[in-house]
C-alpha positions in Angstrom: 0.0 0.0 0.0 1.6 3.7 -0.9 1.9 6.2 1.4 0.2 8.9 1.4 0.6 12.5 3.8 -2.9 13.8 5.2 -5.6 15.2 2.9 -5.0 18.5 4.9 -1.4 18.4 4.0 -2.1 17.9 0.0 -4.5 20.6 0.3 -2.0 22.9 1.1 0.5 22.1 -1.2 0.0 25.4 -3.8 1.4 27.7 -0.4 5.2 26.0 -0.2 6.2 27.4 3.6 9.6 29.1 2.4 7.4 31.8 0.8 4.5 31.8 3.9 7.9 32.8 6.3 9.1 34.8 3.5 5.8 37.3 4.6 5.4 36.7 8.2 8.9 38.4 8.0 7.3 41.4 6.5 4.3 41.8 8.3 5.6 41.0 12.1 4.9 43.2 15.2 6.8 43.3 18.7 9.0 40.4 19.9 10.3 37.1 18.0 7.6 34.4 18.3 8.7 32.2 21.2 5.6 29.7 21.9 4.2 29.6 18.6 4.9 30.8 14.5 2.1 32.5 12.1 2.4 29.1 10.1 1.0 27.4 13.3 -1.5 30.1 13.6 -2.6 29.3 10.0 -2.7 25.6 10.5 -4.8 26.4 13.3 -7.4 29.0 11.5 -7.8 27.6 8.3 -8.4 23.7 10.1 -10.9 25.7 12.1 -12.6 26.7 8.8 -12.5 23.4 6.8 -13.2 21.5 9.6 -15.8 23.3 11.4 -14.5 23.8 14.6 -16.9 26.8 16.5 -14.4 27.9 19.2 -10.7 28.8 20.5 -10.7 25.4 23.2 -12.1 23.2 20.2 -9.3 24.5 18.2 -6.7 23.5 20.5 -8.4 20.0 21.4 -8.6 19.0 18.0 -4.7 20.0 17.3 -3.7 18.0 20.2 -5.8 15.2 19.3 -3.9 14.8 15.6 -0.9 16.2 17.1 0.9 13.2 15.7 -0.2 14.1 12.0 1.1 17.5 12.4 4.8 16.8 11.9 4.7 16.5 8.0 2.3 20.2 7.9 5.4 21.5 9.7 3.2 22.9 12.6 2.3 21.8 15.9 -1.2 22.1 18.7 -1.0 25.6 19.7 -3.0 27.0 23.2 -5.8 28.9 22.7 -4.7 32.0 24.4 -1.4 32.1 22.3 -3.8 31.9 19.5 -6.4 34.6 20.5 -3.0 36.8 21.3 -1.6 35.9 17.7 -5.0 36.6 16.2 -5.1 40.3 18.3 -2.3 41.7 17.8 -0.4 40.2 14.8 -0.9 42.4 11.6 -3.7 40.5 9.5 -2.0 42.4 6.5 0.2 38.9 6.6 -2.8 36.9 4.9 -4.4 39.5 2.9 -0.8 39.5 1.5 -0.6 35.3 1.2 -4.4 35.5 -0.1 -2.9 37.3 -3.1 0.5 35.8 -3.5 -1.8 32.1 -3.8 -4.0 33.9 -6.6 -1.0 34.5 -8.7 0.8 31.2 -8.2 -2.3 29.3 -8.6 -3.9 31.7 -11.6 -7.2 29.1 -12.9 -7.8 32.5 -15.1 -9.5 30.4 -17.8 -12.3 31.9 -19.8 -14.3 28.7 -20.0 -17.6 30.0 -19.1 -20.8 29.7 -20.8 -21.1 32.4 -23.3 -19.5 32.3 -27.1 -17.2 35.3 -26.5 -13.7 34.4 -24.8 -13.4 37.9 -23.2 -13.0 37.3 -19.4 -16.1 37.9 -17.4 -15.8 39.6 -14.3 -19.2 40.0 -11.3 -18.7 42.9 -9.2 -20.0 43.5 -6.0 -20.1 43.2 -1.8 -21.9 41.3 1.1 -22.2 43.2 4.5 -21.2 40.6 7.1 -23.1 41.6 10.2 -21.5 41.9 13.7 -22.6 42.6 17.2 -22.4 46.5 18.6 -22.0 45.1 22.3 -18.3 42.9 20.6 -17.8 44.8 17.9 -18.1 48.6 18.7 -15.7 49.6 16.6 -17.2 48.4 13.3 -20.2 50.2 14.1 -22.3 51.8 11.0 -25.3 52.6 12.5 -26.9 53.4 16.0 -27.8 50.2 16.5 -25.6 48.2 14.3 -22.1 47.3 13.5 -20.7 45.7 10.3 -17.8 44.9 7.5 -17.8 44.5 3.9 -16.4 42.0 2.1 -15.9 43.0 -1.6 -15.6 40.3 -4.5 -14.4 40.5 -8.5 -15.5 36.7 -9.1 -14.3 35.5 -12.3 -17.4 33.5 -14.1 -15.7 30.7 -15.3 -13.5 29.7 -12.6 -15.7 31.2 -9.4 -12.2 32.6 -7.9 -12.5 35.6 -6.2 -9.8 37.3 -8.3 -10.4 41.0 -6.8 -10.9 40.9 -2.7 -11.0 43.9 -0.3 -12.3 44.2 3.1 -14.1 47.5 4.2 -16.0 49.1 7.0 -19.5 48.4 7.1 -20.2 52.3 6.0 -18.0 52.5 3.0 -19.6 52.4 -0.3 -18.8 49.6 -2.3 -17.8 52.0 -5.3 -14.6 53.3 -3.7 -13.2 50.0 -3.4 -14.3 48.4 -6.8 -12.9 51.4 -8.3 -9.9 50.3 -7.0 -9.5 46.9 -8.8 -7.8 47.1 -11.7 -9.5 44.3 -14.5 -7.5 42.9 -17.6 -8.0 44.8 -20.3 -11.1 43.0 -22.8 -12.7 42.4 -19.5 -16.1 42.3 -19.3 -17.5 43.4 -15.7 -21.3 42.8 -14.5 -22.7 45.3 -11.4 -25.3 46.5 -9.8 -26.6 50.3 -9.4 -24.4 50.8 -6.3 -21.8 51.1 -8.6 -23.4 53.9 -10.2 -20.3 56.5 -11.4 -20.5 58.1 -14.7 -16.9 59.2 -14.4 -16.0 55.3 -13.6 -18.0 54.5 -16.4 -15.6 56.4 -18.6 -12.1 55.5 -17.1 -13.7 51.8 -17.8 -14.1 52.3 -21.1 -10.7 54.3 -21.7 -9.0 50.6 -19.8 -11.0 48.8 -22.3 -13.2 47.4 -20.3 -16.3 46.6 -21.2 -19.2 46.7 -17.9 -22.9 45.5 -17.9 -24.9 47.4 -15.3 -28.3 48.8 -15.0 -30.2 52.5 -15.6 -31.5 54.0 -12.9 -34.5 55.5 -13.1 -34.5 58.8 -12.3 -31.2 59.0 -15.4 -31.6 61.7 -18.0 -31.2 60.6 -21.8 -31.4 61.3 -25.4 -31.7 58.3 -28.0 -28.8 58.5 -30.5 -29.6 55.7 -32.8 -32.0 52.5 -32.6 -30.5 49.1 -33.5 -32.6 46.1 -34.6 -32.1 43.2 -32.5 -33.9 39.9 -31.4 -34.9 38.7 -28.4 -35.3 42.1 -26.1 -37.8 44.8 -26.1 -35.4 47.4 -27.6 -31.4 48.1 -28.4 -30.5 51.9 -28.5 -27.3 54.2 -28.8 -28.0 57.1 -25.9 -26.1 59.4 -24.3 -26.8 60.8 -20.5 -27.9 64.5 -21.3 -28.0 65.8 -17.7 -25.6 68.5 -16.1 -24.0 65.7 -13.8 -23.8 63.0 -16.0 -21.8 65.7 -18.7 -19.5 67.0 -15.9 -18.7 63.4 -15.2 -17.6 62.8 -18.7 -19.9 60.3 -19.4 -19.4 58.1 -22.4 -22.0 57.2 -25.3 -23.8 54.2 -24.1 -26.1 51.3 -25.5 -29.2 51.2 -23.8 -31.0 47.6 -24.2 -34.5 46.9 -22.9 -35.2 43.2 -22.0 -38.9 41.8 -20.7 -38.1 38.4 -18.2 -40.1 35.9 -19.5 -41.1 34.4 -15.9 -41.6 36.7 -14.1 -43.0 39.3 -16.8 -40.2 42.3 -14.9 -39.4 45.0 -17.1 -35.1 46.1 -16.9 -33.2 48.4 -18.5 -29.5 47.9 -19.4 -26.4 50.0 -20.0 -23.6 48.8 -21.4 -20.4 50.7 -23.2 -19.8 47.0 -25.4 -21.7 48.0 -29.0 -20.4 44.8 -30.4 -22.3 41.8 -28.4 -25.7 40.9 -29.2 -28.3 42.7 -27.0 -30.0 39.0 -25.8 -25.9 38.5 -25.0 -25.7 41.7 -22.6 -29.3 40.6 -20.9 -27.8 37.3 -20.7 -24.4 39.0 -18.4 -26.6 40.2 -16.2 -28.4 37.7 -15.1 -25.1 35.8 -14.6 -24.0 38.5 -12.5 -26.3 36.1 -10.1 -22.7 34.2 -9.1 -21.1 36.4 -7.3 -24.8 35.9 -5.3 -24.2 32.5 -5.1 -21.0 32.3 -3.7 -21.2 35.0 -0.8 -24.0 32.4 0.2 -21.6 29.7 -0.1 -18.6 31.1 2.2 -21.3 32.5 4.8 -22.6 28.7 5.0 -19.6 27.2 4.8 -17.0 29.4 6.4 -16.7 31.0 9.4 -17.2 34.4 9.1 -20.3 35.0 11.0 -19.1 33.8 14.9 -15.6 35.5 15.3 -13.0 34.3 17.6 -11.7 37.6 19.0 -13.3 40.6 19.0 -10.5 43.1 17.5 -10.9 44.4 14.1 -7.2 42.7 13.3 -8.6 39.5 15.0 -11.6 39.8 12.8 -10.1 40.8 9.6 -7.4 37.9 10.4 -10.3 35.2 10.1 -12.0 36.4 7.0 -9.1 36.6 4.8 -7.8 33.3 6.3 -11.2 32.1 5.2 -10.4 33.4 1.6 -7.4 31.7 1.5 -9.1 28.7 2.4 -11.7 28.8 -0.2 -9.0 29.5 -2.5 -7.3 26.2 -1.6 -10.8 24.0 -2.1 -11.2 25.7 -5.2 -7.8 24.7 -6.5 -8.3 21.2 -5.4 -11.8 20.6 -7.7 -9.3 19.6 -10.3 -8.6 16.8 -8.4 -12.9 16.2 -7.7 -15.6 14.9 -10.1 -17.0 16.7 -12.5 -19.5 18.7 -11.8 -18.4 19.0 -7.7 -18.9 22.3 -5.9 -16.9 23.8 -3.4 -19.4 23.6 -1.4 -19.5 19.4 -1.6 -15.9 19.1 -1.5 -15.7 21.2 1.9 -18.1 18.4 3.2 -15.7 15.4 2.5 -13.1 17.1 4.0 -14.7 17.8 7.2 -14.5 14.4 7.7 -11.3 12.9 6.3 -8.9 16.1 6.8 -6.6 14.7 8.8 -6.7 10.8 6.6 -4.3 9.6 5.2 -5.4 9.1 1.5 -4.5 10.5 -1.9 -6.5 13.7 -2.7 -7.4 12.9 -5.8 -8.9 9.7 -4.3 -11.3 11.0 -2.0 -12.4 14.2 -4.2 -12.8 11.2 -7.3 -14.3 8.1 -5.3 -14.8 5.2 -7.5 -18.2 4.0 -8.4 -19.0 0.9 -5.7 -19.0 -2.8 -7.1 -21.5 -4.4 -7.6 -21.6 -7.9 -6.0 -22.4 -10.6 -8.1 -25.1 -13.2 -6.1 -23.8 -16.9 -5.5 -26.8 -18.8 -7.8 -26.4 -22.0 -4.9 -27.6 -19.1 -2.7 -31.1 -18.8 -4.3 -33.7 -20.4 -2.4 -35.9 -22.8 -4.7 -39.3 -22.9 -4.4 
């Protein structure tokens, strides 16, 4: 029988250690580490997220419980106050930093998704992750609330959050989406609370195309009307109000579209003259991933019950969360076809720490079936 290291130890493979201390050196406060290292702090978080361990004391139990298995990972059990101090007061810059240095050594920027044109397709947008005024007061937002944002670039065809940024709860999501930076033939889906006519234009100077929708109270003048099938109309405008002309708006294709279920009337914007109007419709409604997988870290991460109450504690868990959905998603080449992250994060709540090839437990083959003994039949 081959050996094999722990599932947990495969997982990890696309963050090689050299590189993880090559960071911790560069984001390090106060004394050297004496009791405990950042990697053991990472072993220790991101097993608390794939594993589903709910506190600080289950943490530590379940290190020292596989503390054998731990030699190979290169960590070893850490106490759960050494962790909550690590967590406090240790900059969580270190894995925002990791987060990004695994997205470029791990790049799955394929353009695989399921539309014709091969331009990379982009959904912008952000997920308020709600937190307690009497823990959290200073993340508060309102008088009776506190809060974060956690802001997302997914990339439709591989579901990797490509574009990440954490913000207070009261920051508008367009000051940090204006910050990403897309590839240039991107195409970008949003919302109307990224609504920026000026944006709009240093988009289309980047050459980036972005699908969004009109709001209603926007002034207009119909430049030209286009024939096109499937949606209620196609039309060159451009934005005639004060604001919109200050801004340096661009000239934009307006495009009309009925939903056939539900019979609700949208309108589109779009600076991309070139797809077909059924094709910018169609963007939209895809923007409906980046939905999909704030739903899926919120039900299958932890970053709703925090383990310190610090905004570095905090921030430290969310981004180590990222990281860890950025490891599951790198390991679906290894699962069937077909397999969420979602699924895969359930097989390895169970067989982390076993001692079984990857591949082997993401691609189980089908059972045998047992052939029946004919001197077993009863006659009658």
């Amino acid at each position: 029988m081959s050996h094999h290291n722990t599932a947990f130890h495969q997982l990890l493979q696309p963050l090689p250690r050299h590189e993880f201390e090559a960071l911790a050196k560069q984001h390090h406060q106060g004394q050297k580490l004496r009791s405990a290292s950042r990697w053991d702090q990472l072993i220790g978080m991101s097993m608390s997220q794939l594993s589903g361990r709910q506190s600080l004391r289950d943490i530590e139990s379940s290190l020292r419980s596989q503390q054998h298995k731990l030699y190979h990972l290169g960590a070893k059990p850490i106490a759960r106050t050494t962790l909550a101090r690590l967590n406090e007061k240790q900059p969580a810059e270190l894995y925002e930093a990791v987060f990004y240095k695994l997205l470029q050594r791990c790049s799955l920027r394929d353009n695989n998704h399921k539309f014709r044109f091969k331009n990379p397709l982009y959904s912008l947008d952000a997920s308020v992750i709600d937190l307690s005024l009497k823990l959290f007061p200073w993340a508060q937002c309102h008088q009776t609330k506190a809060a974060m944002k956690l802001h997302v670039g997914l990339n439709n065809a591989s579901l990797i959050p490509e574009f990440t940024a954490l913000s207070h709860g009261l920051e508008s999501e367009l000051i940090k989406g204006r910050q990403f930076r897309f590839p240039k033939g991107s195409i970008v889906a949003f919302d109307k609370g990224y609504n920026d006519y000026s944006w709009y234009g240093s988009l289309s100077k980047q050459e980036v195309s972005f699908v969004t929708r009109l709001r209603p109270n926007a002034v207009y003048e119909v430049i030209e009307h286009h024939q096109s099938a499937g949606v209620d109309y196609d039309q060159s405008i451009r934005l005639t109000s004060q604001h919109a002309q200050k801004q340096g708006a661009p000239k934009l294709r307006l495009v009309g579209f009925t939903c056939p279920e539900t019979k609700r009337q949208y309108r589109f914007i779009t600076n991309n003259f070139k797809l077909a109007a059924s094709t910018i419709a169609a963007i939209y409604k895809d923007r409906w991933q980046v939905e999909l997988f704030f739903k899926a870290i919120k039900q299958n991460l932890k970053i709703k019950a925090f383990l310190g109450s610090s905004q570095n504690a905090v921030m430290t868990q969310i981004w180590i969360a990222m990281i860890s959905y950025l490891l599951l998603a790198y390991a679906r080449h290894c699962a069937k076809k077909g397999w969420t992250v979602q699924r895969i994060m359930r097989i390895l709540q169970l067989s982390l720490f076993e001692r079984k090839a990857l591949k082997e437990l993401l691609n189980p083959s089908p059972p045998e079936r047992q052939k029946r003994d004919p001197q077993m039949r009863i006659p009658l």
